[in-house]
Structures are given as structure tokens and as C-alpha cells.
C-alpha positions in Angstrom: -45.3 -16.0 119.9 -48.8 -14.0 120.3 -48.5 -11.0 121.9 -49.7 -11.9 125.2 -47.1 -14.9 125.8 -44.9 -12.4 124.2 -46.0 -10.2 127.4 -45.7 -12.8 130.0 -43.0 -14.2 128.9 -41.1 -10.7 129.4 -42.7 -9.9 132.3 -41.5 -13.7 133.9 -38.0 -12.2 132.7 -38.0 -9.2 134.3 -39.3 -10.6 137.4 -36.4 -13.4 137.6 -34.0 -10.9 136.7 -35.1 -9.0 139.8 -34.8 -12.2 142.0 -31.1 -12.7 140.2 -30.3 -9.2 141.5 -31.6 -10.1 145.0 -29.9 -13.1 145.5 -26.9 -12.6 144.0 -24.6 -11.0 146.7 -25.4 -14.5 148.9 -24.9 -17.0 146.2 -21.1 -17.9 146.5 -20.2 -21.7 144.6 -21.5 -22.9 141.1 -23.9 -25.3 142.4 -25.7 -22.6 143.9 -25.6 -20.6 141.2 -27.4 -23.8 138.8 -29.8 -24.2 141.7 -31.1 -20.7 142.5 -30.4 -18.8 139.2 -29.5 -21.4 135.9 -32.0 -23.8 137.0 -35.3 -21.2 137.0 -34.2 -19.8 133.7 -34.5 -23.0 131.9 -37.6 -23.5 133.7 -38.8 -20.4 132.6 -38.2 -21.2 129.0 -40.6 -24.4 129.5 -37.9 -27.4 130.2 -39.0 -29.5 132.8 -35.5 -29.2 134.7 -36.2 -31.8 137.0 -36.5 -34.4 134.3 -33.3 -36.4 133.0 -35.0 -37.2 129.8 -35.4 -33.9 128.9 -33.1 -31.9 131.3 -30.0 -34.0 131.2 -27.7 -32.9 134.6 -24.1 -34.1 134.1 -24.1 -35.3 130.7 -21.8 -37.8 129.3 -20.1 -37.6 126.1 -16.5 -39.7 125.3 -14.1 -37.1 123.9 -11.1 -38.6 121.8 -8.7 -40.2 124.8 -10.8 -38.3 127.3 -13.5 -40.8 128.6 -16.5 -39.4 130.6 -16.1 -36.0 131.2 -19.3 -34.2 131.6 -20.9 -30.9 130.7 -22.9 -29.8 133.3 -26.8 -29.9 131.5 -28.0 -31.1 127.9 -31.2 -30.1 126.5 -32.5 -33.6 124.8 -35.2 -33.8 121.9 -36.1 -37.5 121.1 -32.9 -38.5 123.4 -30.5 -36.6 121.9 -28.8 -33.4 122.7 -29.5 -30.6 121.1 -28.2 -27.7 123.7 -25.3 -28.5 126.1 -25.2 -26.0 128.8 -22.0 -25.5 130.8 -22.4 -23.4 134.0 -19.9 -21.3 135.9 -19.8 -19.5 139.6 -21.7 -16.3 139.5 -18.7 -14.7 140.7 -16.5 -16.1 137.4 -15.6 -14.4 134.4 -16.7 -16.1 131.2 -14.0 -17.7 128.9 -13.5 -20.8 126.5 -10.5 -21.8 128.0 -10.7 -25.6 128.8 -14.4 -25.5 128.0 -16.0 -29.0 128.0 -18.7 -26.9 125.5 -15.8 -27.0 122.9 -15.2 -30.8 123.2 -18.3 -31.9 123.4 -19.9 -30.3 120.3 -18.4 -32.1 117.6 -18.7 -35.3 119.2 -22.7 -34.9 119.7 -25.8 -33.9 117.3 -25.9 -30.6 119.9 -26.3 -27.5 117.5 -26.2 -25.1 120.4 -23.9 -24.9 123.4 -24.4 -22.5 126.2 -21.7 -20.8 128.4 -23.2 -18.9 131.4 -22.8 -18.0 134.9 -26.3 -17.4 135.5 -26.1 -13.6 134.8 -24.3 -13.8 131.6 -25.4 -15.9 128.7 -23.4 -16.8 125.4 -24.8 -18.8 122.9 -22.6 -20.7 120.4 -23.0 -22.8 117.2 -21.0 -24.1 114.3 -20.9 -21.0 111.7 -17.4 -21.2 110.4 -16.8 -24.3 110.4 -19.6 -27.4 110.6 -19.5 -29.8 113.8 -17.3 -27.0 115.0 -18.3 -24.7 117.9 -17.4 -21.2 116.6 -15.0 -19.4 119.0 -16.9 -16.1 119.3 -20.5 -16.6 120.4 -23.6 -15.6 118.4 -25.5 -13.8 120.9 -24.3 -12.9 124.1 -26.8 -10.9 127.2 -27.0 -10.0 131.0 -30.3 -10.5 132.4 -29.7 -7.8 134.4 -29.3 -5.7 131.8 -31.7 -7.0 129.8 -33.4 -5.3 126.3 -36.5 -5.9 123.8 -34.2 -7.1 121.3 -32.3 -10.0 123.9 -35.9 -11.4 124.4 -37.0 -12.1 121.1 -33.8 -13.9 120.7 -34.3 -15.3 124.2 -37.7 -16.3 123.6 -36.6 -18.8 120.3 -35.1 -20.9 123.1 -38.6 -21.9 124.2 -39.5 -25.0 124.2 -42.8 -24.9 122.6 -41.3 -23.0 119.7 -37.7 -24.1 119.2 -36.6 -24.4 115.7 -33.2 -25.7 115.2 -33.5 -24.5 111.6 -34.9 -21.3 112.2 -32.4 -20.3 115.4 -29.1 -21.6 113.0 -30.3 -19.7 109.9 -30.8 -16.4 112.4 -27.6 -17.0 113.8 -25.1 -15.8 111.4 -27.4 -12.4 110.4 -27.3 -12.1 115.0 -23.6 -12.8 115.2 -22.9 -9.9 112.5 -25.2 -7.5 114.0 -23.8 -7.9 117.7 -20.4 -7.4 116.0 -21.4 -4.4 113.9 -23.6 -2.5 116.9 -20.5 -3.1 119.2 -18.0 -1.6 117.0 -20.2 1.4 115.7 -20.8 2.1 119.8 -17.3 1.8 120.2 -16.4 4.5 117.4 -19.3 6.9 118.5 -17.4 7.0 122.4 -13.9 7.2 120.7 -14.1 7.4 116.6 -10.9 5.4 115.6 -8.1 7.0 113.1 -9.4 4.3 110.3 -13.1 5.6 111.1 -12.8 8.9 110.8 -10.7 8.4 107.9 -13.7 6.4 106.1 -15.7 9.4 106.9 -13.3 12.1 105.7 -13.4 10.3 102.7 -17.1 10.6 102.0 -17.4 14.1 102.9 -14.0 15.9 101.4 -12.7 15.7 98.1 -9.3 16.9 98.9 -5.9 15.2 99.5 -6.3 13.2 103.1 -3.2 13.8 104.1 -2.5 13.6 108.1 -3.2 17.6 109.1 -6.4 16.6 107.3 -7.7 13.8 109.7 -6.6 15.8 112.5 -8.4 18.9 111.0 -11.6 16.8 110.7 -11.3 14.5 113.7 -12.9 17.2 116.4 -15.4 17.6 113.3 -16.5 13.9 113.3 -16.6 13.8 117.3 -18.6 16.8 117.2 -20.8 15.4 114.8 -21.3 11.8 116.4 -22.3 13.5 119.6 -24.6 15.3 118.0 -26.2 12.3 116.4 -26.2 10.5 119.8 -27.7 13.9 121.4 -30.8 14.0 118.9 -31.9 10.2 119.7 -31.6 10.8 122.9 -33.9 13.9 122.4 -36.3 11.5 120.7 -36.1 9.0 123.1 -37.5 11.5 126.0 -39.7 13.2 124.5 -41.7 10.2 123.4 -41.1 9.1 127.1 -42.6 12.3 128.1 -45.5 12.7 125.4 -46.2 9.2 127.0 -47.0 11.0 130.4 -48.8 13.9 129.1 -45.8 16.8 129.6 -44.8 18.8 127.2 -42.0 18.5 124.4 -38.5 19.6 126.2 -35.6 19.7 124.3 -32.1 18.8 126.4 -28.4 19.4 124.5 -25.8 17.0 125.9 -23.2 19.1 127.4 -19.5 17.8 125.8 -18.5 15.8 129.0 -15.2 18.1 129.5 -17.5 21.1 129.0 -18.8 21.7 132.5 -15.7 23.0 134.8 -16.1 22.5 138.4 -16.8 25.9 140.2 -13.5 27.7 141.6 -14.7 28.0 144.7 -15.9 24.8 145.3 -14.4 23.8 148.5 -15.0 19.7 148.1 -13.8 17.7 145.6 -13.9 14.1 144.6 -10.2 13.1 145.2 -11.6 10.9 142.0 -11.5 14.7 140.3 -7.3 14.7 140.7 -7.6 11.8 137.9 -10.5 13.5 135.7 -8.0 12.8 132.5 -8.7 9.2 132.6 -12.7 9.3 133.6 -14.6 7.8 130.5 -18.3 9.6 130.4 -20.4 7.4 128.7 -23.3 8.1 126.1 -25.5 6.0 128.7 -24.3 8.8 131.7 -25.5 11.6 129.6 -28.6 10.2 128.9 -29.2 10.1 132.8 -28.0 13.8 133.1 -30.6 14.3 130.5 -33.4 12.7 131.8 -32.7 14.2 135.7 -33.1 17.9 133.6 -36.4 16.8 132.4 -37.7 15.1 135.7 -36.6 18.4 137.7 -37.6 21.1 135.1 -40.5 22.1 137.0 -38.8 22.5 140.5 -35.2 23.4 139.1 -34.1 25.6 136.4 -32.1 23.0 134.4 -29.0 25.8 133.9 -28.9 24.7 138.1 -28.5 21.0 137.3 -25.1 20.1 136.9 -23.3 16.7 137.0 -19.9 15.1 138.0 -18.1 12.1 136.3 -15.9 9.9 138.8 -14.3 6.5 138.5 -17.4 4.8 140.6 -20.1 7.0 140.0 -21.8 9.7 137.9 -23.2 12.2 140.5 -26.5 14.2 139.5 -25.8 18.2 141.3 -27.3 21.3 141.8 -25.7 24.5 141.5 -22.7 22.9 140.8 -21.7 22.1 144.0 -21.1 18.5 145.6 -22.9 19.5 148.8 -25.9 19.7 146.5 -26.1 16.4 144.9 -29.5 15.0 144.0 -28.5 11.2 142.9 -25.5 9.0 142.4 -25.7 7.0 139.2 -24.2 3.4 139.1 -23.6 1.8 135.5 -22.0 -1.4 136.4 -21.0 -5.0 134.8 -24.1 -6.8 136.1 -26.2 -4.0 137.7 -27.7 -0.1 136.8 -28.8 1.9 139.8 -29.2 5.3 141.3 -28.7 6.3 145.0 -31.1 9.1 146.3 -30.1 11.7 149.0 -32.7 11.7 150.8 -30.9 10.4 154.0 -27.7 11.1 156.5 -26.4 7.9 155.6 -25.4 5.6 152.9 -27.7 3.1 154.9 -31.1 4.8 154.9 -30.7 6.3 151.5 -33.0 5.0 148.9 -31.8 2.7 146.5 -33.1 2.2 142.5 -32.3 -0.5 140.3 -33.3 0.7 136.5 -32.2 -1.4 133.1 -32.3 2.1 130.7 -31.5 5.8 131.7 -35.3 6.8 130.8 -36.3 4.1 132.8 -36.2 7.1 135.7 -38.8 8.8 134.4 -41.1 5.9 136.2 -39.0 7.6 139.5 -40.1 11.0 139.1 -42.0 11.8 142.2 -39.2 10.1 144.5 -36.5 12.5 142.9 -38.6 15.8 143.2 -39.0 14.7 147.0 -34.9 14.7 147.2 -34.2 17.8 145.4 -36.8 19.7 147.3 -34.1 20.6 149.5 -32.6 23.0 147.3 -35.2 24.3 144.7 
């Protein structure tokens, strides 16, 4: 794709994604869900959706003793499938069980199949095993959470530049990648007793017995964080050099290494269970990015934060009375909640798809935390 499709293709994305996030609370069966949400993203991609002969709704294969069951849409090329789509309710989970996507594949010339409840998308073919569908999908996104790497994938699904060949020999080298980036995110949250044993092994020469992988397991999480802290360091300060401010540099704070306050008279009854709170590498980015956006009107040894179960809270001084903006991470959704109101109702809400993404906020958080510069 040239670089300006490349562009409006994203920015059609983006802007659908938005809609998706709009609508989503009032859409409540799966036929709404094709209609306002599955429908428009196929359409997006350059399928005329409203014609059978290309955009085949209920599709008919015979499977074994099963006769004329249908998937919900198939993609045709030349009258023949080549993507069958199966939709669920927005509100569903995605699984395989009983999936007509696993019946149908073998039985058609479909080299794709498509599982998706209009907010999640997995994509499956036959890797392992030919006229198979694989059980684990090769790419998998939420348009709501959507990244530069999902679209160039997304974007092979185009009509004018789908390549059968080209998306199946991808597909494998994708499927491996997904696999590997989800396990090495996993091990830099929580480094696993065979990980840090690899790594123990690469960087001591001594007998690993079990006092050794304790010894070096604080080591290693040490270490990882500080790997996850320079990128992030990277990651703002081109943001910033972007917007003509000067280079900052922000250490992550070990997310058990800012106490609450003695005499801090309100606590989160979330606090009582802090053991069990999970900060993420994505929260202390946002921590990171509210020091840089309130450098200028707060001293950033003032800006604190708070982890609880349904939100990471952005403070000043330390003290919940003080708090700037509420961070949501969720399944299908980010946002932030601004204090600049009495009540949940008035206050301003923010959807963003990266932490840094806040920068683009800057002027609307100064205005909040003006209160107690």
C-alpha cells in the first residue's frame, strides 16, 4: 500500500474504532453487533457487504451428517470462499467451542476463517496440519486497542491487495512472533523460575543450585525493570523532542516502592488487598508520562500514584484528596478520568490507545492540577 492509503486507511481505523467505542454500551444481540460494528469493518477493508456474490451472509456448507448449517459471512473470489467469518455478541467471550469456523474449513477451499465479536478479531488458517484450521489463531487484535503493527497485518485483508499466498506464507513467522512477544511480556511482569534460570545460566559460571536462583531472581527483576524503564525513557523523550521540550529523564519507581503516607486519613478499602494488585508496565508508563506533562507546574518528587483493583490513580503530595487522574486499562477500552469536577458525572472523560498518547492531553491536565501546584 502507498503511504497515503496507508494513512487513510489508518485513520478510517481509528475513526471506526471510535464509533465501536461509542456504540458499544447500546448494542446488546449479535445481529446488532454484524450490523453496526462487523458489517462496517468489512466494508472498510473494500468488500461490498451488501453483495451476496462477494459478501456471502449465512453461508452454506454440508458438514459430514450435519446438513446446512451455516457460518455467518464468506468472503468469495470467483464464487468460492476464501474467508469464512463467524460472528459473536459483543458482549461474548471468544472461544472455539462448537465453532462452525472449525467444520467448515476443511470442507471448503476457505484458507482463512475469522472468529470475532466485532471488538476482537482472530484470524485462523491451516499451519499444522493442511485443510485443518489450526486451534490457536495466527493473529489476534482489539480495535480498540489498536497498534501500527495490527494494521499492516489488518491492511493485507484488503480487498484490492489480498494475497492468499502472501498472507499464508506471513502467517506462520506472525503466529510465532504473537507467541514469543506474549511470553517475553509475560516474564518481564513476573520472570518465571525456568526464565531466570536460562538467564542465570548465561551470566554465572557457578553451580545453579536453588539458593543460586533465589540469589539472582531479585537480580533479574531488577534488571528487567530496568530494561522496561529505559524504553520507556526513550519512548517520551522522543514524544517530547516531538513537541519542542526538553529531554527529561523519569526512573520507574519499583511499584511496592512508594508507601502510602502515615497520616493519610483516606484509604482505598482496595489498599486492605494491595498484596494481590498487579501494577502493570503499561501503569508506570502513565505515572511517567503525568511527571513529564506536570514538570513545569509540579515538582515531580510531589507526584505520586496509587494502584487499586479498578484503577491506577495519578496524586499529588501523596494524598488521595489530591488526585489529578484516574487511569482505566481495561479488556476493550484505555481511558483516564480528570478531576476537574464534584462529580463522577461532569468530570472529563479521555479515551487514549498508548500511555504517551496523553501527551496530546497536556493542557487539559495542567488545568486539573492547578488546584494544587
Amino acid at each position: 500500500m502507498g503511504g497515503l492509503i496507508m494513512e487513510q486507511f489508518t485513520e478510517q481505523l481509528k475513526s471506526l474504532a471510535k464509533r465501536i467505542g461509542t456504540l458499544r454500551d447500546s448494542i446488546t444481540t449479535e445481529e446488532a453487533t454484524k450490523t453496526a460494528i462487523v458489517m462496517p469493518f468489512f466494508q472498510l477493508l473494500g468488500y461490498d457487504v451488501f453483495n451476496p456474490l462477494e459478501f456471502c451472509p449465512e453461508f452454506t456448507a454440508d458438514v459430514g451428517i450435519k446438513k446446512g448449517e451455516k457460518v455467518d459471512y464468506a468472503i468469495l473470489m470467483d464464487g468460492e470462499p476464501i474467508i469464512l467469518i463467524e460472528c459473536k455478541s459483543i458482549n461474548e467471550k471468544l472461544t472455539k467451542h462448537d465453532s462452525q469456523l472449525f467444520r467448515y474449513f476443511g470442507t471448503t477451499s476457505a484458507k482463512f476463517g475469522i472468529l470475532t465479536n466485532g471488538v476482537e478479531y482472530k484470524f485462523f488458517t491451516d499451519l499444522e496440519e493442511s485443510n485443518k484450521m489450526d486451534g490457536t489463531p495466527f493473529f489476534i487484535f482489539n480495535i480498540l486497542e489498536i497498534r501500527d503493527s495490527h494494521i499492516q497485518e489488518i491492511a493485507k485483508f484488503r480487498k484490492e491487495t489480498f494475497d492468499v499466498d502472501n498472507i499464508a506464507s506471513a502467517a506462520s513467522e506472525l503466529k510465532y512472533l504473537n507467541a514469543l512477544k506474549l511470553y517475553l511480556s509475560e516474564q518481564f511482569e513476573q520472570p518465571g523460575e525456568d526464565f531466570i534460570r536460562f538467564l542465570v545460566n548465561k551470566i554465572y559460571d557457578g553451580v545453579k543450585t536453588k539458593n543460586t536462583i533465589e540469589k539472582f531472581t531479585p537480580i533479574i527483576t531488577k534488571g528487567l525493570k530496568q530494561i522496561v524503564n529505559e524504553k520507556v525513557n526513550d519512548k517520551l523523550n522522543a514524544a517530547l523532542k516531538s513537541t519542542g521540550d526538553n529531554k527529561i529523564n523519569i526512573t520507574l519507581p519499583d511499584p511496592k516502592g512508594e508507601l502510602i503516607s502515615e497520616n493519610e486519613k483516606i484509604v482505598d478499602k482496595e489498599n486492605d488487598e494491595a498484596n494481590t494488585i498487579n501494577t502493570t508496565v503499561e501503569e508506570l508508563e502513565t505515572y511517567s508520562v503525568a511527571k513529564v506533562i506536570l514538570k513545569d507546574l509540579i515538582a515531580p518528587n510531589r507526584v505520586f500514584y496509587r494502584d487499586n483493583r479498578s484503577y491506577f490513580n495519578i496524586l499529588i503530595d501523596d494524598s488521595i484528596r489530591k488526585w489529578i487522574l484516574r487511569v482505566y486499562f481495561n479488556e476493550n477500552r484505555n481511558y483516564i478520568v480528570l478531576n476537574n469536577a464534584s462529580s463522577d458525572k461532569e468530570r472529563t472523560t479521555i479515551d487514549f490507545n498508548q500511555p504517551v498518547d496523553l501527551i496530546d492531553y497536556k493542557e487539559q491536565i495542567l488545568e486539573t492540577a492547578k488546584q494544587y501546584a
